[in-house]
C-alpha positions in Angstrom: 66.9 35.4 -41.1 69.7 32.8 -40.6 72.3 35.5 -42.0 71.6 37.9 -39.4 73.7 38.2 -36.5 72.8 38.2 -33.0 73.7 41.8 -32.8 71.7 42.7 -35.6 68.8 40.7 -34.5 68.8 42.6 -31.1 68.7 45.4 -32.8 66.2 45.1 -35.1 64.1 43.7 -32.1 64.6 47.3 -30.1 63.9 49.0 -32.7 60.4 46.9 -33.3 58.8 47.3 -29.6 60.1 51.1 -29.7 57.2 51.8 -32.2 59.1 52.2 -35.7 58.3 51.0 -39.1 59.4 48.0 -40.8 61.7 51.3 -43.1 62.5 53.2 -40.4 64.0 49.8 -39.1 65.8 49.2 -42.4 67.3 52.5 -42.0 68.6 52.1 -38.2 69.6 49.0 -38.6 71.1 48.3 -42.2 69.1 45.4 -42.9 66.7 44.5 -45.7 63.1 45.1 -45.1 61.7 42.2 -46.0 63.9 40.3 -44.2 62.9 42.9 -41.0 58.9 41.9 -42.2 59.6 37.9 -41.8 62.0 38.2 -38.8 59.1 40.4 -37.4 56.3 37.3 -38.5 58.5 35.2 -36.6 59.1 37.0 -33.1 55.2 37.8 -33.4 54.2 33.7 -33.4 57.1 33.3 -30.7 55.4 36.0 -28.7 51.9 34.5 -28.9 53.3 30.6 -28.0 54.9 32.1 -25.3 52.0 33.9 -23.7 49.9 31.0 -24.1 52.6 28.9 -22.3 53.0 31.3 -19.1 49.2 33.6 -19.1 47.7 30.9 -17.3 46.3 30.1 -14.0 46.2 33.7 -13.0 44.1 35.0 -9.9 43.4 38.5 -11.1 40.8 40.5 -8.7 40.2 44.1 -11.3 40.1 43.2 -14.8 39.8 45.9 -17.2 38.7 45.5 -21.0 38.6 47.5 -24.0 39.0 47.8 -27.7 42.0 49.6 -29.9 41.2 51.2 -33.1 43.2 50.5 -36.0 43.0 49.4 -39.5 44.9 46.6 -42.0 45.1 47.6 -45.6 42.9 50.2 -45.8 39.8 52.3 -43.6 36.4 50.7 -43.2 34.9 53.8 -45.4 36.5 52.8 -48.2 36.3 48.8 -47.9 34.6 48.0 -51.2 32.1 44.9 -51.5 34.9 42.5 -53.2 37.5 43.1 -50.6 38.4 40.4 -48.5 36.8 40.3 -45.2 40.2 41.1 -43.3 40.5 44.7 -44.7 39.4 47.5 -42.9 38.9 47.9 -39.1 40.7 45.7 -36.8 40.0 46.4 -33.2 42.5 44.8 -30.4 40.4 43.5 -27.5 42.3 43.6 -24.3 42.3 42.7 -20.7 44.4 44.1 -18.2 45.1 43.6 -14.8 44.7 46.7 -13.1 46.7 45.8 -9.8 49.9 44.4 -12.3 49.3 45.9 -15.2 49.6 42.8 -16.5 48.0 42.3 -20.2 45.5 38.7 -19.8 45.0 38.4 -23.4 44.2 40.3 -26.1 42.3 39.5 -29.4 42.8 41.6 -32.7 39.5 41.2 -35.2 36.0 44.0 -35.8 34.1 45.4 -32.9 31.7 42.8 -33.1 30.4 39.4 -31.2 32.2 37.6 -32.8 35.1 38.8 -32.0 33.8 39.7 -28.3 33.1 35.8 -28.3 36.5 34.4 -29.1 37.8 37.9 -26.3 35.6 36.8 -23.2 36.0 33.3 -24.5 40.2 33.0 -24.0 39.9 35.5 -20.9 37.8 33.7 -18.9 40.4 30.1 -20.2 43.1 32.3 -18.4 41.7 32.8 -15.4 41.1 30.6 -12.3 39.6 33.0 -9.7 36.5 35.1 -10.2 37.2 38.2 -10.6 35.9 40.8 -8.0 35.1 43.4 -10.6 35.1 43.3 -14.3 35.0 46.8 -16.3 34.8 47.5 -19.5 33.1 50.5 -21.9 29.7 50.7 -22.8 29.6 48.1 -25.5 26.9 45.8 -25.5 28.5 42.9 -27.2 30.2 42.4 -23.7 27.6 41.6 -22.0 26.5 38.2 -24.0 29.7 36.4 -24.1 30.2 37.5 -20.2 26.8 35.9 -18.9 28.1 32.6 -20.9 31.5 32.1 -19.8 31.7 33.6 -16.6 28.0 33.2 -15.1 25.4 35.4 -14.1 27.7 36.0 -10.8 30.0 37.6 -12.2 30.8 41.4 -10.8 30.6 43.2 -13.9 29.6 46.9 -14.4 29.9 49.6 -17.5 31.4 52.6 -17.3 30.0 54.4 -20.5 31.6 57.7 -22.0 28.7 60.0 -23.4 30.4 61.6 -26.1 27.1 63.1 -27.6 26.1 66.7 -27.7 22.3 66.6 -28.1 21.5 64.3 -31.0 24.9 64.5 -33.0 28.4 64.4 -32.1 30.4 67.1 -32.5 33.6 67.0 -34.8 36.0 67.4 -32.0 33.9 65.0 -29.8 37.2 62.7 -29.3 39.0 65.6 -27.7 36.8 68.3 -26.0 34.2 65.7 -24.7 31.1 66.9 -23.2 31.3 67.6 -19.0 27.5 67.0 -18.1 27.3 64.2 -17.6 30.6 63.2 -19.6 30.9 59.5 -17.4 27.7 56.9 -16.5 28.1 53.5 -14.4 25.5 50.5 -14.9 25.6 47.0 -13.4 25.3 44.3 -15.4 25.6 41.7 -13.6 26.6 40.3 -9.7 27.1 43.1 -7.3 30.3 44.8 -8.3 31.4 47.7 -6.3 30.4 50.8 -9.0 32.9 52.8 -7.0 35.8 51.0 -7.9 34.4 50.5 -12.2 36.6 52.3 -14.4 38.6 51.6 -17.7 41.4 54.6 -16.7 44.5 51.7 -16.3 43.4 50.1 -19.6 43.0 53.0 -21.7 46.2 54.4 -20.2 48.0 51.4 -21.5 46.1 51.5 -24.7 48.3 55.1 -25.2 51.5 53.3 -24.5 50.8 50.4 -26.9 49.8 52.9 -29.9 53.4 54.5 -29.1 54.9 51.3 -29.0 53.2 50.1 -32.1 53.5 52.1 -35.2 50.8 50.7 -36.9 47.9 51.5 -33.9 49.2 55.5 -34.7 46.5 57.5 -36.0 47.0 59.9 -39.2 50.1 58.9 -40.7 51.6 55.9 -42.8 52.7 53.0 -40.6 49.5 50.7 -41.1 49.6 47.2 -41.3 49.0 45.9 -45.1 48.4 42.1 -43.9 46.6 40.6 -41.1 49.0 38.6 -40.4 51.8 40.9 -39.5 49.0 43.2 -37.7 48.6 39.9 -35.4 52.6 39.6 -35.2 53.0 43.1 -34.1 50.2 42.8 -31.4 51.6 40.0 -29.8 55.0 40.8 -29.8 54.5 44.8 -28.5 51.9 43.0 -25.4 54.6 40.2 -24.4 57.3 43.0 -24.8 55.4 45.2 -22.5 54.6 42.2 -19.6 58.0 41.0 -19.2 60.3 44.1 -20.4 58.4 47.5 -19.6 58.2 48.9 -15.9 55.3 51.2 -15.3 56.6 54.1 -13.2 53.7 53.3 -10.4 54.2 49.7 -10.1 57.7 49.7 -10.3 58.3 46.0 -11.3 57.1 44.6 -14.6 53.5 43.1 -15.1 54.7 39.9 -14.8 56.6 39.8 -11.8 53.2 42.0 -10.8 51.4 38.3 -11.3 54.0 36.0 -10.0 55.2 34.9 -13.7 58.4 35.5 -13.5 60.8 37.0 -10.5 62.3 39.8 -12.2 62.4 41.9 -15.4 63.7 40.7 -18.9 66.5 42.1 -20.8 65.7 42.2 -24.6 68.0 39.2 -25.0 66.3 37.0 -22.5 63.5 38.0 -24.7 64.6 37.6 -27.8 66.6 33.9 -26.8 63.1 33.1 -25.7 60.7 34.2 -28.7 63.4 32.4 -31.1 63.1 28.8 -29.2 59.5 28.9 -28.2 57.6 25.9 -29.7 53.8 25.8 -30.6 51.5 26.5 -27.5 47.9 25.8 -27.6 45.8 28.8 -24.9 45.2 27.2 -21.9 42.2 25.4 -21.8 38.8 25.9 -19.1 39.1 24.9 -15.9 36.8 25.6 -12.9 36.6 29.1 -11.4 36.7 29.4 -8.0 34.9 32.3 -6.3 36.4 35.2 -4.2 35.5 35.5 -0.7 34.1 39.5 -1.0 35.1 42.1 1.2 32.4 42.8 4.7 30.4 40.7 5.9 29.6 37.8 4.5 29.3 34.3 4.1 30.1 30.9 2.1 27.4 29.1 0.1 26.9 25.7 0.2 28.9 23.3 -2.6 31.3 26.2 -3.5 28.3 27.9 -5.4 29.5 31.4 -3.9 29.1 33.5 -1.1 26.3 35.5 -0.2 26.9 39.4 0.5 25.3 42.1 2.6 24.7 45.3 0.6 24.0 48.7 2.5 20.9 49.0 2.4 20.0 45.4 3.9 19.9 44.0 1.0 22.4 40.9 0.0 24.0 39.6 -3.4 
């Protein structure tokens, strides 16, 4: 990595976060691909100390969450019992901001609790303000890890996708989903607004990340063969797209959506600052304060809340 010049490394960086392989980058750029796979390992550790060092103390009032499908070495189907326990499905785990866009964290590991554990786990670490309303799918692992870190307070609804057509799914149920009822909404916990509960923003940024990461693509050959460069990939696309990338609606990047930083970030800000970042533990817990709802309403004693009126004359 030394031998590389800073032109080269530029260029091997754009080509990265603009969703080509590790060959396809060997053949834009002219440079070995195994030196592209540890300069890639490197920006990808960079890009995680550097989130933890500026993803902190955030106020965030709509927080989205889902999960990305992907895979590391080979599909869960054909995981055999002697495999290690990194191959097969690895599902990203994000949170996103849905006033900044901004990314919160994200988590790569299976669709299960413990991965929804270590998820809610650094999200709620990251976070210093109670959220108004936390969304995510219909997953039940959420709902354990959320009770735990945030509190039985928390705003928190589901917005569930019913994919099924009678007792089975059909084969094209990813595509030509059912219309009757194709969308349900639950509460979970604290009185979120149900109106306002929807996963739209995340899952819309979940199709820009599988175009900016080759390996999230679906049906072709750009799959990650180690979970550590599937981690190095993740981290480096998400900390491209908060400090880089300017969604057309917000017009300023996530970041500066947050307060983070004041304006965007060229790619050599970027890459100056994944080279020279220095280990960066995630922020640790503080206390969360609570958001003084919308209406009428009014302050608890001891900073324990604030109590609601609900139509209906009921309160929360």
């Amino acid at each position: 990595m030394s031998v590389l010049s800073g032109e080269k490394r530029l260029a091997v960086l754009a080509a990265l976060v603009d969703g080509n392989s590790e060959r396809a980058v060997e053949r834009m750029t002219d440079v070995a691909r195994m030196t592209i796979n540890r300069f890639a390992l490197r920006l990808g550790q960079g890009a995680q100390w550097l989130h933890n060092r500026i993803a902190r103390d955030l106020s965030c009032s709509v927080v989205e969450d889902d999960e990305i499908w992907s895979y590391v070495a080979k599909k869960e189907a054909r995981v055999k019992p002697g495999d290690p326990p990194w191959m097969g499905e690895a599902y990203t785990w994000v949170a996103l901001d849905k006033t900044s866009r901004f990314v919160i964290t994200w988590h790569v590991g299976k669709r299960d609790e413990v991965a929804a554990e270590a998820f809610v786990a650094d999200l709620r670490a990251r976070l210093i303000v109670m959220p108004a309303l936390m969304a995510t799918d219909g997953l039940s692992t959420y709902e354990s890890p959320m009770t735990k870190h945030f509190g039985p307070a928390l705003p928190y609804g589901q917005v569930v996708k019913n994919y099924r057509t009678g007792a089975q799914r059909g084969p094209d149920h990813r595509y030509e989903p059912p219309r009757a009822p194709f969308i349900t909404k639950r509460i979970v916990s604290g009185a979120p607004d149900m109106d306002k509960a929807s996963t739209s923003y995340v899952e819309r940024q979940n199709g820009t990340m599988r175009h900016k990461i080759g390996r999230m693509r679906r049906l072709c050959y750009a799959f990650s063969k180690s979970p550590e460069h599937h981690r190095a990939a993740v981290a480096l696309n998400y900390v491209h797209y908060n400090l880089c990338h300017i969604p057309r609606t917000t017009r300023i990047t996530p970041a500066m959506g947050v307060g983070i930083v004041k304006g965007p970030w060229s790619l050599e800000e970027l890459l100056d600052a994944l080279l020279s970042a220095v280990p960066c533990d995630p922020p640790g817990t503080l206390s969360l304060a609570f958001r003084a709802p919308e209406g009428t309403s009014r302050a608890l004693p001891n900073g324990r809340g604030f109590l609601r009126a609900l139509p209906g004359g009921k309160v929360a």
